[in-house]
Every structure is written in C-alpha cells, then in structure tokens.
One Martini backbone bead per residue (centre of mass of N, CA, C, O) as a GRO file, in nm:
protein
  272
    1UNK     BB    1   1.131   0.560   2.677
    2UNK     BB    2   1.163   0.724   2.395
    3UNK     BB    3   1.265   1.028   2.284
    4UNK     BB    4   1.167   1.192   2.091
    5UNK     BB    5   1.175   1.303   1.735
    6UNK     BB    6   1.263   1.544   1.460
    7UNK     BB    7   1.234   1.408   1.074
    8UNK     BB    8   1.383   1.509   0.772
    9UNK     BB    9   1.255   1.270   0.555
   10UNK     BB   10   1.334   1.067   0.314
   11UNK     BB   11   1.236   0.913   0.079
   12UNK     BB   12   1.276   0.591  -0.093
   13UNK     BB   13   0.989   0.463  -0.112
   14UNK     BB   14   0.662   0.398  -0.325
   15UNK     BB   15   0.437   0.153  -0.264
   16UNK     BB   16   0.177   0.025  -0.472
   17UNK     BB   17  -0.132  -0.161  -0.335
   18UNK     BB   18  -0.333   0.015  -0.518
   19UNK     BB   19  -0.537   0.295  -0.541
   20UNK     BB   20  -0.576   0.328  -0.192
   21UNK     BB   21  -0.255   0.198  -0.138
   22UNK     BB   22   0.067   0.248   0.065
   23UNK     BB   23   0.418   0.198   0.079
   24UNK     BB   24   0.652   0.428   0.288
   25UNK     BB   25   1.015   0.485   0.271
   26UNK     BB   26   1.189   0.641   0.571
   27UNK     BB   27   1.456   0.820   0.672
   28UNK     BB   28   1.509   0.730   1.020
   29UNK     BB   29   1.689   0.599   1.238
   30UNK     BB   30   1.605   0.707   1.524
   31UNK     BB   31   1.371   0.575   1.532
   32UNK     BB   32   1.428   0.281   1.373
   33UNK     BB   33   1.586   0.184   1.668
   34UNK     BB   34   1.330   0.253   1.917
   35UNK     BB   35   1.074   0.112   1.829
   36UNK     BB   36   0.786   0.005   1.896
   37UNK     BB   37   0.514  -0.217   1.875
   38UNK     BB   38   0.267   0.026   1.851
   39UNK     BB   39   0.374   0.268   1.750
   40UNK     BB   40   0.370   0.640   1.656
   41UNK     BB   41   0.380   0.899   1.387
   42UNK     BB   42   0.443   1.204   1.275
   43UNK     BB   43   0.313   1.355   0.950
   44UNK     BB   44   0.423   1.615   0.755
   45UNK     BB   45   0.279   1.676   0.401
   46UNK     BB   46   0.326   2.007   0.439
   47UNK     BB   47   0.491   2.317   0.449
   48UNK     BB   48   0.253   2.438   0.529
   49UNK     BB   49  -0.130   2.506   0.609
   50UNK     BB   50  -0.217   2.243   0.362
   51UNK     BB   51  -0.232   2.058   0.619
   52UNK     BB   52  -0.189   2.169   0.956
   53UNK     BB   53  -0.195   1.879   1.034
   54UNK     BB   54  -0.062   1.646   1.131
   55UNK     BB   55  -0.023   1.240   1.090
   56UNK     BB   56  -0.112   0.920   1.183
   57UNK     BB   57   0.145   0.657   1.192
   58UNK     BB   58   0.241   0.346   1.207
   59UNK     BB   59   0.451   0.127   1.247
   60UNK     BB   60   0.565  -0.128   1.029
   61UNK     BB   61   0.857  -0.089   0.957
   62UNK     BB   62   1.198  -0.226   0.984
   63UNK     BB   63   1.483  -0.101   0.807
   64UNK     BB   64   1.780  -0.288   0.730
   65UNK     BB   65   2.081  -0.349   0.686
   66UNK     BB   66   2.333  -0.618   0.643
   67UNK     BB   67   2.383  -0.571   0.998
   68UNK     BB   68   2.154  -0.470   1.116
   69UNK     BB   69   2.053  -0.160   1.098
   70UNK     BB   70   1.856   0.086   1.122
   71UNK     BB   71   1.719   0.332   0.898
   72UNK     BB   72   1.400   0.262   0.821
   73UNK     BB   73   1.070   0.324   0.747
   74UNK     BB   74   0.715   0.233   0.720
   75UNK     BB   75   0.383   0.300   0.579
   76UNK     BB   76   0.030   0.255   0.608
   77UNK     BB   77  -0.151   0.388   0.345
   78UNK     BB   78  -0.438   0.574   0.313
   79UNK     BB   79  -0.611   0.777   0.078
   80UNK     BB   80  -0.889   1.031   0.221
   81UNK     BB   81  -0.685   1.303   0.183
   82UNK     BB   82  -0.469   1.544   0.112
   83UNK     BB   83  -0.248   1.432   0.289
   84UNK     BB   84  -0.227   1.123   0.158
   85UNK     BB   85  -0.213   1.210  -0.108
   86UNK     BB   86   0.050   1.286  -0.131
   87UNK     BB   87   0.178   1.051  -0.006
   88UNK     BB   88   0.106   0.872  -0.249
   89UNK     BB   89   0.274   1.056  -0.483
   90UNK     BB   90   0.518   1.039  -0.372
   91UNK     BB   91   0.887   1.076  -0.391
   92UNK     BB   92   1.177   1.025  -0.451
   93UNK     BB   93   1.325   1.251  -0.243
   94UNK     BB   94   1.089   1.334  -0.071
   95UNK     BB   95   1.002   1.535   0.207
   96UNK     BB   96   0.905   1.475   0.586
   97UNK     BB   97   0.813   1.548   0.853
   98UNK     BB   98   0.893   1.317   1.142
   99UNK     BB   99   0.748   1.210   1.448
  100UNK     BB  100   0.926   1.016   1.725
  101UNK     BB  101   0.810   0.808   1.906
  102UNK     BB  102   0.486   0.718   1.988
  103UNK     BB  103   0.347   0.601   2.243
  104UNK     BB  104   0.236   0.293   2.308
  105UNK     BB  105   0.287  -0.036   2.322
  106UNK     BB  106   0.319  -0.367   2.274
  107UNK     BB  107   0.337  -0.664   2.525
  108UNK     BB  108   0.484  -0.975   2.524
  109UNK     BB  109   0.418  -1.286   2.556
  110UNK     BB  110   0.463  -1.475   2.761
  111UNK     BB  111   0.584  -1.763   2.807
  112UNK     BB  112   0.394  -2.014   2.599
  113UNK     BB  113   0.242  -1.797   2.455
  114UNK     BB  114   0.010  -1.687   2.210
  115UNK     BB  115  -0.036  -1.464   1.921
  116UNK     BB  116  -0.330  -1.310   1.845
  117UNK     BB  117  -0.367  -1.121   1.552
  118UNK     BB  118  -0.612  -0.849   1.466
  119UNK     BB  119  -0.704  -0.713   1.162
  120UNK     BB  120  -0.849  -0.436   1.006
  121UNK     BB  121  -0.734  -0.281   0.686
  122UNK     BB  122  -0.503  -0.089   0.849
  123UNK     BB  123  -0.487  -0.245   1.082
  124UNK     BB  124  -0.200  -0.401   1.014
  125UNK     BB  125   0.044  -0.177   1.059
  126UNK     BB  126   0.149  -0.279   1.367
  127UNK     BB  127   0.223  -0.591   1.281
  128UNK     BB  128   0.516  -0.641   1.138
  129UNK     BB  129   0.651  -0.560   1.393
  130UNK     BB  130   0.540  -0.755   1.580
  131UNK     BB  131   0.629  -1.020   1.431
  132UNK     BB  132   0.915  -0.993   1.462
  133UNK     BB  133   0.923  -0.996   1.806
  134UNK     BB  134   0.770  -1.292   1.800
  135UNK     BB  135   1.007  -1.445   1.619
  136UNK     BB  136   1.237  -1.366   1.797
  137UNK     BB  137   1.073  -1.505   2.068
  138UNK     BB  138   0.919  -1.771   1.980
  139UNK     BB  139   0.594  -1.692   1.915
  140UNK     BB  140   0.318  -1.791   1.831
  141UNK     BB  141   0.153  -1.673   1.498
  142UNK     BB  142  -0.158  -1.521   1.436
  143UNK     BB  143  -0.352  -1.376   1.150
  144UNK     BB  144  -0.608  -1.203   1.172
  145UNK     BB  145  -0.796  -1.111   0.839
  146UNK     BB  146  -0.976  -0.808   0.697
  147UNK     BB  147  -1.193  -0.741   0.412
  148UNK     BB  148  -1.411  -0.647   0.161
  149UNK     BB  149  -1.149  -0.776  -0.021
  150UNK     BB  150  -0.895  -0.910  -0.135
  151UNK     BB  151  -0.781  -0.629  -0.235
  152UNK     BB  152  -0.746  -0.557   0.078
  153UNK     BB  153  -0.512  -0.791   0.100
  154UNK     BB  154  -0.162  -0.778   0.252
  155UNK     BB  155   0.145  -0.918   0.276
  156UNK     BB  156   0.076  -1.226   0.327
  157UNK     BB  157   0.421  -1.351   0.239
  158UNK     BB  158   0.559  -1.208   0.470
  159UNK     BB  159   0.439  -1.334   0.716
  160UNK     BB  160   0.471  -1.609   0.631
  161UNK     BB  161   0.783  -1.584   0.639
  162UNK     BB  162   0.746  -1.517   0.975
  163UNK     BB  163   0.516  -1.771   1.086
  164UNK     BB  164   0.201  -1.644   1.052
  165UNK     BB  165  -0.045  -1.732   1.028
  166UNK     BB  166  -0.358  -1.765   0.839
  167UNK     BB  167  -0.657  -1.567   0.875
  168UNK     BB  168  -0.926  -1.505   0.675
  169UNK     BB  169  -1.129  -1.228   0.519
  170UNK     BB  170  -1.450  -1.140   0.358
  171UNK     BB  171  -1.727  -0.979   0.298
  172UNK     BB  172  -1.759  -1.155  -0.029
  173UNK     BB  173  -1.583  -1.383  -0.006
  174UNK     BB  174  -1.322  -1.421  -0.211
  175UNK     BB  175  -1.177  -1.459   0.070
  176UNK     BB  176  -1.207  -1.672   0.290
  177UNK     BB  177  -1.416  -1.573   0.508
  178UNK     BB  178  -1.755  -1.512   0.489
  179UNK     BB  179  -1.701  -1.206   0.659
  180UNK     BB  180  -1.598  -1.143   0.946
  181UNK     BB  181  -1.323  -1.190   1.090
  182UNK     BB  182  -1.434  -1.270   1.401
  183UNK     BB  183  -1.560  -1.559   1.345
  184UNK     BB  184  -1.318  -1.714   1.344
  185UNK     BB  185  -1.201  -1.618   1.616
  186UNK     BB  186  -1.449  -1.760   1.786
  187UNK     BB  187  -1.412  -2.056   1.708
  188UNK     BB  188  -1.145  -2.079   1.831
  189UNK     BB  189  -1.186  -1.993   2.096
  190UNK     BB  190  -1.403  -2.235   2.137
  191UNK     BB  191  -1.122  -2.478   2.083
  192UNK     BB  192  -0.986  -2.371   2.316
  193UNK     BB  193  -0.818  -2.447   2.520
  194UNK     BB  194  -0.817  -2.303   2.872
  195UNK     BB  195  -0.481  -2.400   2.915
  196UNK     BB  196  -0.427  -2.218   2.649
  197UNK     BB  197  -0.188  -1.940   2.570
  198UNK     BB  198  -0.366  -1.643   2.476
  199UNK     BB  199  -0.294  -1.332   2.290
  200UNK     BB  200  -0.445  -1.066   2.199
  201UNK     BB  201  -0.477  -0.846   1.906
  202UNK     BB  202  -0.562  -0.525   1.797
  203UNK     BB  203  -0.662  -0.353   1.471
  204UNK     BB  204  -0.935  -0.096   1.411
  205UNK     BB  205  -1.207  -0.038   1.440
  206UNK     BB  206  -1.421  -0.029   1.702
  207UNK     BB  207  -1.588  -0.244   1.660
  208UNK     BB  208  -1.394  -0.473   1.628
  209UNK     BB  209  -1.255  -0.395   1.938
  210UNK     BB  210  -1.498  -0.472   2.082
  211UNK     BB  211  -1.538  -0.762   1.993
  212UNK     BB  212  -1.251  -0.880   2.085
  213UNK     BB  213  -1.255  -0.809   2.361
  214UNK     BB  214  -1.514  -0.973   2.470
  215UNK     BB  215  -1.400  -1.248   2.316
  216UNK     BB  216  -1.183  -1.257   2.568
  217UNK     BB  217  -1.326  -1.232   2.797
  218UNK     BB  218  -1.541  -1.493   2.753
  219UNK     BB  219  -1.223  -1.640   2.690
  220UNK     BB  220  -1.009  -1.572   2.915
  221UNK     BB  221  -0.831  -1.321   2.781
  222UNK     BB  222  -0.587  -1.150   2.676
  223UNK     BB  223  -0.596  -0.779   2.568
  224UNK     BB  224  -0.498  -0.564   2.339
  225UNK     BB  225  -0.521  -0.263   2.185
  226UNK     BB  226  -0.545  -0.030   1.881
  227UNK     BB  227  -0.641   0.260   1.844
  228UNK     BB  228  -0.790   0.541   1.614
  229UNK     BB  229  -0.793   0.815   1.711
  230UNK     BB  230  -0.807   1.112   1.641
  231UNK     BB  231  -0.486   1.328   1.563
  232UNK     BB  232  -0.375   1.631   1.620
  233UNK     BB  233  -0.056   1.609   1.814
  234UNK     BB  234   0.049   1.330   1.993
  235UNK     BB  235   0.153   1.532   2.277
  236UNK     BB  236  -0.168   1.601   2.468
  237UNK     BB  237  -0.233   1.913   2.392
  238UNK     BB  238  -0.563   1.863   2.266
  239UNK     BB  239  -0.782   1.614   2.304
  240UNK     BB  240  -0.872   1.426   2.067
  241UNK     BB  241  -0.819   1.126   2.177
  242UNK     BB  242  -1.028   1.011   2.385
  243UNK     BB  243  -1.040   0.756   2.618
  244UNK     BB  244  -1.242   0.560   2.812
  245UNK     BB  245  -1.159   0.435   3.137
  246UNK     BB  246  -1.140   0.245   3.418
  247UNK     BB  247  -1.235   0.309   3.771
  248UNK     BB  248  -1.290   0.280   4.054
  249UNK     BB  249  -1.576   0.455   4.060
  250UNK     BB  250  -1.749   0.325   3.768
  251UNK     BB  251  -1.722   0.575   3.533
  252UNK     BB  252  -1.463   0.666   3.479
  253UNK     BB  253  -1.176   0.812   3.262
  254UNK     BB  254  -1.024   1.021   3.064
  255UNK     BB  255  -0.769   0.929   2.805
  256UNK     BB  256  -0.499   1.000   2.618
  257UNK     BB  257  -0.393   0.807   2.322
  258UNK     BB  258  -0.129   0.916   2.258
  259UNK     BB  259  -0.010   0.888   2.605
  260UNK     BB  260  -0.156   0.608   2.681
  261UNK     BB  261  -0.123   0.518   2.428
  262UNK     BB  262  -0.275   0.331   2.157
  263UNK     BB  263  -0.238   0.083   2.385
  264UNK     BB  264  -0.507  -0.116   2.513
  265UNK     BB  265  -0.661  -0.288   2.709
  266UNK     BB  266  -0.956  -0.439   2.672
  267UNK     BB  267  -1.079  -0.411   2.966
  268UNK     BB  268  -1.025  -0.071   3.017
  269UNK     BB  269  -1.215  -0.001   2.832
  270UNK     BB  270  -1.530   0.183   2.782
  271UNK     BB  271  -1.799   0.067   2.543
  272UNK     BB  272  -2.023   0.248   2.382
   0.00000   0.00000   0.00000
C-alpha cells in the first residue's frame, strides 16, 4: 500500500451538481497515481484553527492527461458544515492541504464474478474509481444507486458509459423504484440463480449498509462495505471512528476505520 503524503493541491475546477452538491477537482499527481477504489484523502478547508480538523473525502475520479497520466482527483462534497461550505463555493487556483491515500480500498471480484455496488446518496463517492477498475478488469457491473428525490441522483450518464448498468430508487419516487434502493436488490438477489457469482459493494448510511450486508449473508454473497464513521485524524491516532467487529472471543473488539478500513467485509462487522 502506497506511504500517503501531503499534497498542498491547487483546484482545478468546481462542478455544482445542485444546492447543496459539488464536484472539486484537486491537482495532486502523487496521489492520483496510487489511489486505489474506496481509498480516500484528509482535506484542511482552511488555513487556521476554524475548522481544526481536516474532513476525509473518498477519492471519486482519477483524471489523467492524453497519455493517460493521472494528473488530479476528484471529491464529491455535500456541504453540511463551515468545512464543506468552503469546499463548496472554492475557486480554481484555491488551494488545500490534502493527505492520502489513506485507508484499505474495495477488492476486485475474481472472474467470472459480477459487482453489484448499493451506494446512498453521497454514498456513491467510492465507485467512479471502482466502476472503472471494473471495466478496465472486463468485470460486469451493477449500481443500485438511491436518493431521497431524483435531483439526489448523479452521474448517472458517466457510470452508463462506462458499462454500468443502473437500478435506481427514489423515497418519493420520482424515479427509478418508488422506496429504497435495497428493495430492487433483494428482489434481483432473490432471482438470482445461487451459482451466479456476485460480489456485493456498498457506501452510504450505516443503516443502509446493514441491510445489505444482511441480504448478502441471507443469499450466500460476499460483500465490501465502506463505511462513514466520523474521522478525526485519519491515520489512527485519535480512536474518533472505531467500528466492532468479530473476533475469536465471540464479543468482538474495536478497530479504527481509518487504518482497518474504511472498506470491511459485510460479514465482520458486528451491526448494532
């Protein structure tokens, strides 16, 4: 796994996909050569003490040059907090600290195995970097992708061009399955022949990723998840994002999500 490093990244550009969503593009070579799927990056919104801690984004995209170089990455921000609103309204040529790679990444399903990625809402950051490790490894893949209304839904024409098949859901229904996204795949995983292999992902809330963690044991699957706990430092050494999960003992004990994770099997974790 690649020694992170700090990269004082200028912006590149600010895509806004709605009021409270964007899309910021950091020059940062060193890591966008390293990253891996469901790795992600520590980012100081600002120059002070306000906000003190830096803010973990998954890494989204690797954008590389005509040789195929990669150059920058990118994050998608939901804006939440002081730290975020900065993110929000940056400026090309604003520049932020940003430390990475950081954290364990997704695992690629042996062949002739199929990915289905479950992502909620912001939860969807992680799998651009997959879907093209995917597509690059000839890999079909699935996104169920859900949000509280369709203007919650992005990307949608990127993932599709890169071979992705989509199952959509909405809360109100707006598009795609009127409820939430795990509905459509229990029903696919309950039609799916048991000698079909399909390797579950998932990032979004944590409710969310208990459900499909569940329906992957309950339909013999393995699944990643990729979970949110709040992180404080990123390399382990404040204990702010501890997630349980199984041991010997049969209680389990703690370990920091940013340095065992963010990425653990759905079936180690003990879900509260």
């Amino acid at each position: 796994m690649a020694v992170p490093v700090d990269i004082d990244a200028a912006v590149l550009s600010n895509t806004r996909l709605s009021p409270d969503y964007n899309v910021l593009a950091l020059a940062a070579p060193p890591i966008a050569a390293v990253a891996l799927p469901g790795q992600f990056v520590m980012v100081r919104t600002a120059a002070g003490t306000d906000p003190l801690l830096r803010r973990p984004f998954s890494v989204f995209e690797i954008l590389r040059d005509g040789t195929g170089t990669p150059y920058a990455l990118t994050l998608l921000i939901k804006r939440v907090g002081p730290g975020t609103e900065r993110l929000y309204h940056a400026r090309s040529g604003d520049r932020f600290s940003c430390l990475g790679p950081l954290g364990s990444g997704f695992t690629l399903p042996p062949a002739p195995a199929e990915a289905w990625m479950v992502a909620g809402g912001v939860g969807l950051a992680p799998f651009a970097v997959l879907a093209e490790a995917l597509q690059a490894a000839a890999t079909p893949a699935v996104l169920y992708y859900g949000g509280r209304t369709d203007r919650d839904l992005f990307y949608l024409d990127w993932f599709s061009q890169r071979k992705v098949r989509l199952v959509l859901a909405t809360e109100d229904g707006s598009r795609g399955t009127h409820g939430r996204v795990t509905a459509p795949l229990e029903q696919d995983l309950a039609a799916a022949a048991p000698d079909r292999p399909i390797t579950l992902y998932a990032c979004g809330p944590e409710p969310m990723l208990k459900a499909v963690a569940r329906l992957a044991a309950a339909h013999g699957r393995p699944s990643q998840v990729s979970t949110e706990q709040i992180m404080g430092c990123g390399l382990g050494g404040c204990y702010s994002c501890v997630v349980r999960v199984r041991d010997g003992s049969g209680q389990g004990h703690f370990v920091r999500s940013c340095v065992s994770g963010p990425v653990f099997s759905g079936d180690a974790i003990i879900w509260e």
